[in-house]
N, C-alpha and C positions, 0 to 999 in steps of 0.2 A: 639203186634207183630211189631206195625210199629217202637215202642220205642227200641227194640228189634237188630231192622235192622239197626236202624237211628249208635246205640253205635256200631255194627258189621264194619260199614264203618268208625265212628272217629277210631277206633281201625286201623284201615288197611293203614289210609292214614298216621297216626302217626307213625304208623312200617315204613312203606315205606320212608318219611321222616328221620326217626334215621339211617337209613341203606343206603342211600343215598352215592353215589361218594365223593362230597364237604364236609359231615360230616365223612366220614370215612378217608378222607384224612387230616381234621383239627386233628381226634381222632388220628391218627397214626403218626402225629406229636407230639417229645418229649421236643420241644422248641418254643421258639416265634419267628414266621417266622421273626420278624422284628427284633431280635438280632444280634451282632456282629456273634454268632456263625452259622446264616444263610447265612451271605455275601456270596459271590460268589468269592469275591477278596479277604477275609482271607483264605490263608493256613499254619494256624499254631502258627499265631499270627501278631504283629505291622509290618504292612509293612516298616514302617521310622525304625524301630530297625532294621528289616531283610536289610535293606540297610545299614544304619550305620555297620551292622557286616562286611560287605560286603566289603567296604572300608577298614574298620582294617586289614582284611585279609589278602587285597590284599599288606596295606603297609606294613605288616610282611612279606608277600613273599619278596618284594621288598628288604624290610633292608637286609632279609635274603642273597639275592643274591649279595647284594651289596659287603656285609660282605665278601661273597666266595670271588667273582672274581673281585669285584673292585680294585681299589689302594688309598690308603691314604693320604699320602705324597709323595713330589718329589719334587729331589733337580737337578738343573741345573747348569752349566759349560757353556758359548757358548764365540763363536767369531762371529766378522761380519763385517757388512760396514754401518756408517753413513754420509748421503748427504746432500744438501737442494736443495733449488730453490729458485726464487727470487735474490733479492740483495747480500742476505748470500749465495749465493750458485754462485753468480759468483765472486763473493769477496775468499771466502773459498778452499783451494787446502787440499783435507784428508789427514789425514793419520791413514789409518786401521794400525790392525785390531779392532774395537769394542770392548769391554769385557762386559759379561753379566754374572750375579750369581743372583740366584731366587729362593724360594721355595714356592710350591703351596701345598693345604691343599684340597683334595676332600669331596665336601657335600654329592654327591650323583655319576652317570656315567654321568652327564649330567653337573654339574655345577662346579667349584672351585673357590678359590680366593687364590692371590701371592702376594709376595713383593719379592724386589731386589733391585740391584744396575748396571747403565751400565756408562761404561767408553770412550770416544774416543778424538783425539786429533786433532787440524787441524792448520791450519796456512795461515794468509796472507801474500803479502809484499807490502808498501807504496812505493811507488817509486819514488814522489816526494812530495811536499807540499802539506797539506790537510789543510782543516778549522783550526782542532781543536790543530794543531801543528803550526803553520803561525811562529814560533822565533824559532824552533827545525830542519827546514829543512826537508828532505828524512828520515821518521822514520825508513822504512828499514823491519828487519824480526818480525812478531808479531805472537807469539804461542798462540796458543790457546785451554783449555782444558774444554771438559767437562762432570761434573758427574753429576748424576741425580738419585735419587731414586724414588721408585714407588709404588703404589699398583695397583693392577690386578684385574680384574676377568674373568674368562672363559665360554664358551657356548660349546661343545663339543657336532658337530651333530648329531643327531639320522640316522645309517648310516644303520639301519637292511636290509631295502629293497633292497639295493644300492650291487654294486659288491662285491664280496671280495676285490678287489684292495684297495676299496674306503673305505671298513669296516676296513682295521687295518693300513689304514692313519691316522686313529681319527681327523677326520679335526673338528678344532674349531674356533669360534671368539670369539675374545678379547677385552679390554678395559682397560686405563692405567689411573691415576690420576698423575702426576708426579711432581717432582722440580729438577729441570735444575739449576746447580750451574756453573756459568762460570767464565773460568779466562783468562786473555788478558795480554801475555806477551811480551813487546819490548826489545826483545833479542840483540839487537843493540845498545840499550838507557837503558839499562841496567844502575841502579842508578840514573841514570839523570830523567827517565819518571817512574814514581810510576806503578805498575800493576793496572789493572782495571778488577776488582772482583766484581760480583752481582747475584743474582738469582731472576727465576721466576715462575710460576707453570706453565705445560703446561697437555694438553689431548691429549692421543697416542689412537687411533684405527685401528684395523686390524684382522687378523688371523693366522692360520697355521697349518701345519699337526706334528703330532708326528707317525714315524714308527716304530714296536718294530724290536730288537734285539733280547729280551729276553721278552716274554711275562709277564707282570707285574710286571717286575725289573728293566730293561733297555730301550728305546729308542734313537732315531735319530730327533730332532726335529728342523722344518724349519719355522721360523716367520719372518713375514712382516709388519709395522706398519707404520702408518700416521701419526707424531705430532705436532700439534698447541703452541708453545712457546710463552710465553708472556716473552722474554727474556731482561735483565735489560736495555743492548744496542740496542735492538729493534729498536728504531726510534733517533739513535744516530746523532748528526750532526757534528762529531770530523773528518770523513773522506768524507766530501763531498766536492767536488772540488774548488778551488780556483776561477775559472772562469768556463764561459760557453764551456764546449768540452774539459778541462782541467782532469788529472788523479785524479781521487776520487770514492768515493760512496754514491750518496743522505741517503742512511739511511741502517740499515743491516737488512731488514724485510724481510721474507722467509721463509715455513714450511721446518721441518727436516722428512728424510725416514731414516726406518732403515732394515736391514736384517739380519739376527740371527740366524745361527746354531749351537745348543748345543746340546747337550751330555745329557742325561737325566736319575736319577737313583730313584728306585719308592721303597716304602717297604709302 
């Protein structure tokens, strides 16, 4: 009887055990709780793939849009005014207008890169003996020309938040690589004193706004820029005066400004 009783109880506590919360929940699991397919942070697969799509997408949208409403190219026409300061700039009397022709190549709404060419023309006059003349006398009228090629590139701000005013000013900043080709002619001494022809590279920064006329064909565009010239007469000493308080100019050193409006046509 007691043998009877003792198997009655292993039997019941073995049921109760199989049948158990923690083993009906291992049994009613159809995987190993400790696989990828239990994570908590998998939905669906590689989270770094689910990102990486993510990115692609979004620069497909992007090219997309670009594609619609961006612009490509654009070709510019401008006129304008170049000055200095310093020694060249009280030495120098202008004479506009400027001339600017350019074409820019868009990467994206936000960046381009340009090349060009700009034109202007100035002039001083000697009025009486300098250094670099001392047996020539009063050199007199001396033109002076200069042209300069470039390469560009653009930053064009992100203006979404900003008023409409300010949204289709397209305001950008710029940057120039340049070579400044100068010529120095003594229109008075003409044959007698050989022209003085040299170049230098200089770095132009600034910005500007383009307005449309015609949304993504035409514009109005207004630029402003700083440039540093390592120009060939820079630290010349052909015009520095004879004596102390006498007419001349210690050296012709001085950054150039320029101002630019053009005409802008985009396809």
């Amino acid at each position: 009887m007691k043998k009877l009783l003792k198997l009655f109880l292993k039997s019941s506590i073995i049921g109760l055990m199989l049948n158990s919360p923690l083993q009906m929940a291992h049994a009613q699991l159809d995987v190993d709780p400790f696989s990828a397919e239990a994570d908590d942070l998998n939905i669906g697969g590689d989270i770094f793939s689910d990102f990486n799509e993510d990115v692609e997408s979004a620069k497909i949208a992007e090219d997309e849009r670009f594609y619609r409403y961006g612009r490509f190219f654009s070709f510019q026409m401008g006129i304008g005014l170049t000055t200095f300061d310093g020694n060249r700039g009280t030495a120098y009397d202008n004479d506009p207008p400027t001339y600017n022709f350019g074409v820019n190549y868009f990467l994206d709404f936000k960046n381009s890169f340009g090349m060009g060419v700009e034109y202007s023309k100035h002039n001083f006059f000697l009025e009486e003996t300098v250094a670099g003349f001392q047996g020539d006398g009063a050199i007199g009228l001396v033109d002076v020309s200069m042209l300069r090629v470039y390469f560009s590139t653009r930053y064009y701000i992100d203006t979404a938040d900003l008023g409409t005013a300010i949204t289709y000013s397209n305001p950008y900043l710029t940057a120039r690589l340049e070579y400044w080709y100068v010529t120095n002619k003594f229109r008075d001494q003409e044959g007698i004193i050989p022209n003085d022809t040299g170049g230098g590279f200089g770095l132009g920064l600034g910005g500007g706004f383009e307005f449309p006329i015609k949304i993504k064909e035409s514009y109005l565009g207004v630029e402003l820029l700083w440039h540093s010239v390592s120009y060939h007469d820079k630290f010349t000493q052909n015009y520095r005066p004879l004596t102390e308080g006498a007419f001349g100019f210690e050296d012709l050193t001085g950054n150039a400004y320029t101002v630019i409006i053009s005409y802008v046509i985009n396809w």
